[in-house]
N, C-alpha and C positions, 0 to 999 in steps of 0.2 A: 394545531395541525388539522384541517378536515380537507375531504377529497375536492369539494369544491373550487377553492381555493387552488389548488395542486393544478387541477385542468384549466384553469380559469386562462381565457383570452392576457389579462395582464402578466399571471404569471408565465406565459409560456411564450411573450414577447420579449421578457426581459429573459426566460431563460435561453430567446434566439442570441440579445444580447452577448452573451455569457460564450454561448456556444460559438460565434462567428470570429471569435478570437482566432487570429493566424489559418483562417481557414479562408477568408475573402476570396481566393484566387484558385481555389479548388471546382473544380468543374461541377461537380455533383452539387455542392453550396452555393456557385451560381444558378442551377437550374432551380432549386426548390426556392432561393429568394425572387427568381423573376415573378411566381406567381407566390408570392412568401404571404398574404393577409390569408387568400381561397386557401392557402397549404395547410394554414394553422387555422381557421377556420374552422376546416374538415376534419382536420385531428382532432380538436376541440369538440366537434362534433359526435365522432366517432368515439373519444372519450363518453362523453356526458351520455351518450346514447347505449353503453356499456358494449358496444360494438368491436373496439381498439382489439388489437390483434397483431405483436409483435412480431416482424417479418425476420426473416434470414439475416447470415452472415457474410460477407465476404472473406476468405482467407487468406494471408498469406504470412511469409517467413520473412522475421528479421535478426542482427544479433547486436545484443545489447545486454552484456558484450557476448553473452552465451545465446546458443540461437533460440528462439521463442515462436512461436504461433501466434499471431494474433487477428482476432475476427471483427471485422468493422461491420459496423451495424449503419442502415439505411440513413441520411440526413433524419428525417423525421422522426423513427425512432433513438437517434442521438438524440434530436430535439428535447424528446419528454424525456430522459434519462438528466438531460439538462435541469429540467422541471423538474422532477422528479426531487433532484441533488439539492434542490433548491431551497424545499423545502426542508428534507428530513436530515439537512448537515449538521444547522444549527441545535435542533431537538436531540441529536444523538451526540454531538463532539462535545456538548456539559454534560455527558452520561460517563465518559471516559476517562480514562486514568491522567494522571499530568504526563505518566512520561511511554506514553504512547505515541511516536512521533511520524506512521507516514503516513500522506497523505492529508494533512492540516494545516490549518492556516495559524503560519507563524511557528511550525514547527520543521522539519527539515533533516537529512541526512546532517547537515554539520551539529546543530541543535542536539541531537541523540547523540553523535558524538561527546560534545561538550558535558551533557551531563554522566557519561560514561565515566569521562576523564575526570569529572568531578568528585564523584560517587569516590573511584577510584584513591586519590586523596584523603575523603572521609576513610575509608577503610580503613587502609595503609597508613591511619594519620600522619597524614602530609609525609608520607614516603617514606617513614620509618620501620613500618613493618609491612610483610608479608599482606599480599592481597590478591586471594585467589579468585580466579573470573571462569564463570560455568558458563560455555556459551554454547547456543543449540542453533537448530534450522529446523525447520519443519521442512519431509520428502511433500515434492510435489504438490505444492501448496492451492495453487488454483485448482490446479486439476482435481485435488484431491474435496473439495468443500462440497459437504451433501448438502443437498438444495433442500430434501425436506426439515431436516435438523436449522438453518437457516433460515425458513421461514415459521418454525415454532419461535425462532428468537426475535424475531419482528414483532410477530401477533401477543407477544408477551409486554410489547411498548406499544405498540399501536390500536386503539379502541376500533377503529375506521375501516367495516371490512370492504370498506370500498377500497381503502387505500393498498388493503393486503391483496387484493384480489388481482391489482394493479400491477403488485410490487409479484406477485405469481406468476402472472404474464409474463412479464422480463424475464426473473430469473429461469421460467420453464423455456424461455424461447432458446435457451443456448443445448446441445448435444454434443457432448464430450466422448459420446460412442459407450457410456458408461451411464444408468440409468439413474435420475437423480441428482447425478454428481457434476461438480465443476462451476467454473465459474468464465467467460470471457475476457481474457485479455483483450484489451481495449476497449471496452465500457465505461464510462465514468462511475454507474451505479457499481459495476464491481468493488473500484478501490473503497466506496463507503461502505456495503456489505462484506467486507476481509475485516473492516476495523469494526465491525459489529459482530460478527463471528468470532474476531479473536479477542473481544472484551469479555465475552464469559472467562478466555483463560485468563485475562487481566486481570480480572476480580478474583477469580480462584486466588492466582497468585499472593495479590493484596490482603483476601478479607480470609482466607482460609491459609496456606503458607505463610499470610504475616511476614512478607518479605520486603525489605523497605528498596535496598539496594536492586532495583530491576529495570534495565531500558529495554522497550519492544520497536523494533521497526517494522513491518512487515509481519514474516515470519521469519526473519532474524531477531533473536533474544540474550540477552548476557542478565548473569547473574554475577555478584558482588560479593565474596564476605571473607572475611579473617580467618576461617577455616576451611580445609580441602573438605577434610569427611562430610561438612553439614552438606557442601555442594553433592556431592556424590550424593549422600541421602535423598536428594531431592528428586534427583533422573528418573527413580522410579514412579513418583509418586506425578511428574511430571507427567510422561509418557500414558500411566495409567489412564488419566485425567485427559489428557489429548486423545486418547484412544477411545473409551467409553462413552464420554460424553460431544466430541467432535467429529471424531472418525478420522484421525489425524495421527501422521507419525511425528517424532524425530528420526532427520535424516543422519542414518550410522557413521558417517563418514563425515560428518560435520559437526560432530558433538566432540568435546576437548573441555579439559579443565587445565589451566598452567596461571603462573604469576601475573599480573600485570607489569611487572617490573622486564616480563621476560621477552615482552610483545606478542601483544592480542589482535588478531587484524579482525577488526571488524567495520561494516558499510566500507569498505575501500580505502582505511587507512590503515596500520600497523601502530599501534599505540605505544609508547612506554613512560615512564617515567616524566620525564623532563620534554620530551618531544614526543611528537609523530612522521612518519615516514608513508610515501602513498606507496600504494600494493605493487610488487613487481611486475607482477600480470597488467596491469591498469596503466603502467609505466609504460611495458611493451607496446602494451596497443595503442595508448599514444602516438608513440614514436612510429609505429608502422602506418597509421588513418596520418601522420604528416606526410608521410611520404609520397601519399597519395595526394593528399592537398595541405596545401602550406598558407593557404589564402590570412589576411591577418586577421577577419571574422576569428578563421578556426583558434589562431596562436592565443588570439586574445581569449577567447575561450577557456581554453588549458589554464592560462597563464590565473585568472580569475577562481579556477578550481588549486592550483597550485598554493594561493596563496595561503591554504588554510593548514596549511603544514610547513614541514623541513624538507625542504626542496631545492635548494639551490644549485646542486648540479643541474638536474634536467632543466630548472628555468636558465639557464645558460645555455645550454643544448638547445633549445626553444628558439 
């Protein structure tokens, strides 16, 4: 990995490449590809020249399904965020845990699941006993991410203070109204700095908690084991650990320990035993975004997400 490389004319045509995916028809990505060589050029320039200088946000609200903020960043600066991802995916996603599952390739909300239900299984071997599931959230997880704690955990993998100085720029360019802190929804760089932020807790988990039974998405997490009280022991040591060394809660209202036999819903499924069942809430708003459009795009849709459970009423309703 060297900076050269990262700004280079090749890398940042193929991360145009990359980036003009489902975007072709966007007003803004027609205007920067009319003059797209002098665009990247100048970036390129401005790179190499140590001149680059991450510009603003655009904001606005959407819900998915709960409502969110999110701030889009200039074509150009998407561009190199593009470049950016390009290179330091590969170098970081053999740094991580197996079952670290968002945002990767070849790994996936169903993915996490399966090995949930897996895990699950082992516990319980194969259903016969008792298999208690710790599951947490982190409060306000974007928002919450200190920017300088974040880039000590870069500069810890990266020799290149070209690259960090780079990788400063970005994440300083966002203002969360909080000094330091947060990260942009809608960045590509964010989702690979969450899973580099949160692999310090992965490795705590793994090489210091010694816990085998663990899947993380996000900052959604489930713990796995044959006893209530180990789980319970853990919350503390959890928390502490989120706390001191991230700056990070668990959110109170989302933390629960119960059987997996009794149904765990977690990433949008309700788990148990022998089946799965999708989340009621998730059902709802289904049914209500049909009502609004029925087009078969949409149904097939559903119908594709449907298949990955016990669903046959609502795919009849469909």
């Amino acid at each position: 990995m060297n900076y050269e490389y990262l700004i280079s004319i090749e890398n940042l045509l193929l991360a145009w490449q990359d980036f003009l995916i489902g975007k072709k028809m966007k007003k803004d990505v027609q205007e920067f590809q009319f003059n797209l060589m002098d665009n990247i050029l100048a970036l390129h320039q401005d790179l190499a020249s140590g001149i680059y200088k991450h510009g603003g946000y655009q904001e606005f609200k959407i819900n998915d399904p709960k409502p969110r903020t999110i701030h889009k960043a200039t074509v150009r600066d998407r561009l190199l965020h593009h470049a950016v991802y390009r290179v330091l995916y590969d170098y970081f996603d053999e740094r991580f845990i197996f079952d670290s599952y968002s945002c990767r390739n070849n790994k996936g909300t169903h993915r996490a699941i399966s090995q949930f239900n897996s895990f699950a299984r082992i516990v319980s071997k194969n259903h016969t006993h008792a298999c208690w599931v710790l599951k947490c959230d982190i409060k306000k997880f974007f928002h919450s991410i200190d920017q300088r704690i974040l880039l000590e955990i870069l500069e810890k993998y990266i020799p290149d203070s070209n690259i960090i100085n780079l990788l400063a720029n970005i994440i300083g360019s966002f203002d969360s109204g909080r000094p330091c802190t947060g990260l942009p929804l809608g960045n590509l760089t964010s989702q690979l700095f969450c899973n580099i932020y949160m692999n310090e807790f992965d490795q705590f988990v793994k090489h210091t908690l010694r816990i085998k039974h663990y899947v993380r998405y996000a900052d959604d997490f489930v713990f796995l084991s044959e006893d209530r009280q180990y789980l319970e022991s853990l919350i503390p040591l959890i928390n502490e650990f989120l706390q001191s060394r991230l700056k990070l809660s668990l959110h109170p209202d989302k933390l629960f320990i119960k059987t997996f036999s009794s149904g765990v819903d977690f990433l949008g499924w309700v788990n148990f035993n022998d089946h799965k069942v999708i989340r009621t809430k998730t059902k709802q708003r289904m049914l209500k975004r049909l009502k609004k459009s029925n087009s078969l795009q949409t149904i097939s849709s559903y119908l594709g997400l449907l298949k990955h459970g016990n669903t046959e009423k609502i795919k009849n309703r469909l």
